[in-house]
Residue, then its C-alpha position, 0 to 999 in steps of 0.5 A: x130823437x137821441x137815435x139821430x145823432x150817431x147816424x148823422x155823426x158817423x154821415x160826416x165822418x164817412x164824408x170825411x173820409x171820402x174826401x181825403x181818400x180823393x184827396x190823396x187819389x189826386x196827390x199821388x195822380x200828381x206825384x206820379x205825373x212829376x216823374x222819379x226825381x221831384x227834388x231836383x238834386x242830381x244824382x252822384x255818379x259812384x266811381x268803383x275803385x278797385x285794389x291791387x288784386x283787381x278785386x272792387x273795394x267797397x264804398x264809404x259813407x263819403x262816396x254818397x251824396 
């Protein structure tokens, strides 16, 4: 009888794992249902400023949002 037990352990253990591979099947079925912007926060629209030789200057960490 001491055979039994490592089958019946490594039985729950592939349960296991079975079900949280459906599991996170079903989130990301979810996720990708909700769309590209879940969190609801709007988008900052970047503005390019240019210098005085029409060249486009770079953007500061303040510029995102």
């Amino acid at each position: 009888m001491a055979n039994s037990r490592p089958s019946f352990t490594k039985r729950q253990k592939e349960r296991a794992r079975q079900e949280r591979q459906i599991e996170k099947a079903q989130k990301r079925a979810e996720r990708k249902q909700q769309g590209p912007t879940p969190s609801g926060e709007p988008i900052a629209e970047l503005v390019v400023t240019h210098d005085e030789d029409g060249q486009p200057q770079g953007f500061d960490f303040h510029d995102f949002k």
